[in-house]
N, C-alpha and C positions, 0 to 999 in steps of 0.2 A: 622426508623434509617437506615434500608439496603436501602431502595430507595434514601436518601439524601447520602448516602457513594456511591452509583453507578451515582449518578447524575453528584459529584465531580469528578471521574473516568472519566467520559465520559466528563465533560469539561475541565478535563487536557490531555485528550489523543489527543480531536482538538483543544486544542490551542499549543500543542506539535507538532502537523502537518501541524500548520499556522506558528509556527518558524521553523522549518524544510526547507517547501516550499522556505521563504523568506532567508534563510541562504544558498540554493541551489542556488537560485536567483542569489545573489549578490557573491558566488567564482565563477557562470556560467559570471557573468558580469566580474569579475575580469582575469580571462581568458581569454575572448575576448579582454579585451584594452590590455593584455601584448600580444596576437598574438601568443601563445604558446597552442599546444594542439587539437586534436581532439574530437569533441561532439557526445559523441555518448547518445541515448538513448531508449526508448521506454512504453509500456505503456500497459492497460489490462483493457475491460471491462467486468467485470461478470455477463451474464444475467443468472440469476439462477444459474443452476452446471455449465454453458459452460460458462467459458472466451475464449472473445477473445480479441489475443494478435495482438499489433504492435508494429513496430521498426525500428531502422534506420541501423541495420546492423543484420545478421545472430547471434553474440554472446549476442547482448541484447536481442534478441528475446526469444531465449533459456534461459537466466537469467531469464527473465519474467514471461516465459512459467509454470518454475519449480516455482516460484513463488506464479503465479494463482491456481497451480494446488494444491499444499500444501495448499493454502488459502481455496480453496472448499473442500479438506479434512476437515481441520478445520473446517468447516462450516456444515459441515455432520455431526463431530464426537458431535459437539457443541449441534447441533440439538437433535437428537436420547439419548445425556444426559438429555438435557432439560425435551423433552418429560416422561422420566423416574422418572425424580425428580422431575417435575409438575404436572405428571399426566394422 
């Protein structure tokens, strides 16, 4: 019963991030044909505890940064529970 409840979970959370993505998309496209606006962005890969961040300007990068970082707490605090309630 919990593995069929977290199965669900896990396929609304990605296809929650495939409408995400595609709603990004299309006000990023809608933006460009009115010619209003500057694009900023940036982006984070976690290899392990170290993310590393890039970007297109000093203030996403820091947005990001604080991002990854809170994400690998999470990911520590996640962990070390696990371990406790698993075993």
């Amino acid at each position: 019963m919990i593995d069929q409840a977290l199965f669900y979970v896990g396929l609304t959370l990605v296809l929650a991030g495939f409408a995400l993505a595609i709603i990004a998309a299309i006000l990023l496209a809608l933006a460009a044909v009115k010619g209003g606006g500057m694009v900023r962005g940036g982006g984070a890969v976690v290899i392990g505890p170290f993310p590393v961040v890039f970007g297109t300007d000093k203030e996403a990068v820091k947005v990001i940064l604080i991002l990854s970082i809170a994400l690998v707490a999470l990911l520590l605090i996640l962990t070390a529970f696990s371990a406790k309630v698993f075993g």
